[in-house]
N, C-alpha and C positions, 0 to 999 in steps of 0.2 A: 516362474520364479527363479531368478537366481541366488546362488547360496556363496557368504563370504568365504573365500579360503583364506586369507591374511588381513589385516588391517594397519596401515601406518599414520600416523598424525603429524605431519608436516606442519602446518602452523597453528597454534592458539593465541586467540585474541580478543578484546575488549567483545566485539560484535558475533565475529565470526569465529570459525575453526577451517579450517585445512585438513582433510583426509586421502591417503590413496589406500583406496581397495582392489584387491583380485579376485574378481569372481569367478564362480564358473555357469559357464553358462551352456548352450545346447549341446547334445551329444557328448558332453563332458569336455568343450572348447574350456578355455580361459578368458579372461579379458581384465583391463583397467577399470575400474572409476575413478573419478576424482569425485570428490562431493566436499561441496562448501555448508557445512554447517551451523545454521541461523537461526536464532529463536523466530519464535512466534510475531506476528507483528498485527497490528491492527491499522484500518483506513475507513476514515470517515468523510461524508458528502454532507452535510450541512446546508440545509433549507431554512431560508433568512423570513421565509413569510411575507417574502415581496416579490416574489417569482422571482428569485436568483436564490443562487447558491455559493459559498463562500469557499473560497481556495486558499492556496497557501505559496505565493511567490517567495522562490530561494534560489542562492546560487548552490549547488552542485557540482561538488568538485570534481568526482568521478566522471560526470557527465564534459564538465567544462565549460558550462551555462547556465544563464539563471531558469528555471522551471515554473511552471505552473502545477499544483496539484492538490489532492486531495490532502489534508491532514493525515497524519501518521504516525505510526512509531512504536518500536520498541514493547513488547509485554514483560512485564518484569517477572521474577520467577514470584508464583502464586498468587499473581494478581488474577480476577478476574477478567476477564477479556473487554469486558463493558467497562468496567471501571478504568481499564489502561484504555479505550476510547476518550470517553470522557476527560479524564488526563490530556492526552493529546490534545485533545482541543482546547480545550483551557491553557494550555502552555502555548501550543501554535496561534490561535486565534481570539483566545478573549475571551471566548464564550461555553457554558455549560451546558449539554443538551439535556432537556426535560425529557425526554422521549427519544431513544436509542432504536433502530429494528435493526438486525441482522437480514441484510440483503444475499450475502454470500460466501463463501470462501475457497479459496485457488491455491494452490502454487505458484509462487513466481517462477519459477521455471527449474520443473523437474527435473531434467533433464540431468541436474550437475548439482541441483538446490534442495534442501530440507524447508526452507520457508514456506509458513503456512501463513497467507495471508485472510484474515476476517473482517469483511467489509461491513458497513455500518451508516444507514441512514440516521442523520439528527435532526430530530426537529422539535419546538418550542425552545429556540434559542433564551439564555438571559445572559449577559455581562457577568464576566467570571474570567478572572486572568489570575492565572500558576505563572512564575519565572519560565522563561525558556533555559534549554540545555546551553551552558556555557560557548558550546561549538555550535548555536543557532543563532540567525537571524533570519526571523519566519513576517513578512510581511502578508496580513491578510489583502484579499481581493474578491469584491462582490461581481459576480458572472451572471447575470441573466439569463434567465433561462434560454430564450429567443438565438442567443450567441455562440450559446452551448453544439449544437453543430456545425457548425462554421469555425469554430474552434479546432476538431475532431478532424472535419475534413480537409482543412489547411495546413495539418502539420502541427499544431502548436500544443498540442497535449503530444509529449513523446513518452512518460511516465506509464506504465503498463496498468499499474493499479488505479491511476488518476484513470486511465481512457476504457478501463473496464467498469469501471462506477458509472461516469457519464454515460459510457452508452446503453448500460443497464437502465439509470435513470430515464434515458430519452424512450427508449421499447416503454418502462413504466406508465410514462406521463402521454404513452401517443404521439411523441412529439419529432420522432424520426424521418416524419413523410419528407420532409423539405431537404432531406440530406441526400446531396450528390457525390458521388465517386467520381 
């Protein structure tokens, strides 16, 4: 375990925070962190009940291209986790899921990140559209299942949360044999 000796807050922001910490760490070394602090977030995989599953095509500015992925976003403070799912989707895609499971949840990447990412199977879709976020244009896109790795293996899921859903999903459904490295 390391223990903080100092803490500085370099930037606060709409999303994020900015911190640099010193720790110490073995034998009584020191060291930097930087840690980007992130609320919570939620991602959902949506099953259309027609052997595909629904995505969410967007540009991505950070990235600098448009994306394929799973729904997302933001937990607001005291929301239930389920309920900022279903939000999501409803604003991304249209649709309200009758039926939520909690698949998993990760870190997007510890290393430097506090995000706690909680993934989310929906299924019993119905027709349900919330406004999107002012700074979104979220176009839905139905994926068959059959595509889903070939997808994967091709490069075109680059999204860490979009490519750990599906491949979660493909192990679920058996549906991994056909995938080549």
């Amino acid at each position: 375990m390391e223990r903080m000796l100092s803490s500085r807050r370099i930037y606060e922001g709409h999303i994020l925070s900015l911190r640099v910490d010193e720790v110490e760490v073995k034998e009584g070394r020191s060291a930097t962190r930087e840690v980007v602090e992130h609320r919570s977030a939620v991602g959902i995989l949506p099953l259309t009940g027609r052997d595909s599953v629904l995505l969410a095509r967007q540009f991505r500015y950070a990235a600098g291209q448009e994306t394929l992925e799973i729904c997302a976003g933001l937990v607001e403070k005291g929301e239930d986790l389920k309920n900022a799912a279903a939000r999501e989707m409803q604003e991304e895609l249209g649709y309200f899921p009758g039926i939520l499971r909690e698949i998993g949840c990760f870190y997007s990447s510890p290393g430097f990140c506090t995000e706690l990412l909680t993934l989310f199977l929906g299924e019993d879709l119905s027709a349900s559209r919330l406004p999107q976020d002012s700074d979104e244009d979220v176009e839905p896109e139905e994926v068959p299942y059959e595509k889903i790795s070939s997808l994967l293996a091709e490069g075109a899921i680059r999204d860490g949360k979009t490519f750990a859903a599906l491949s979660w999903f493909l192990a679920w459904k058996g549906l991994g044999a056909g995938f080549k490295a």
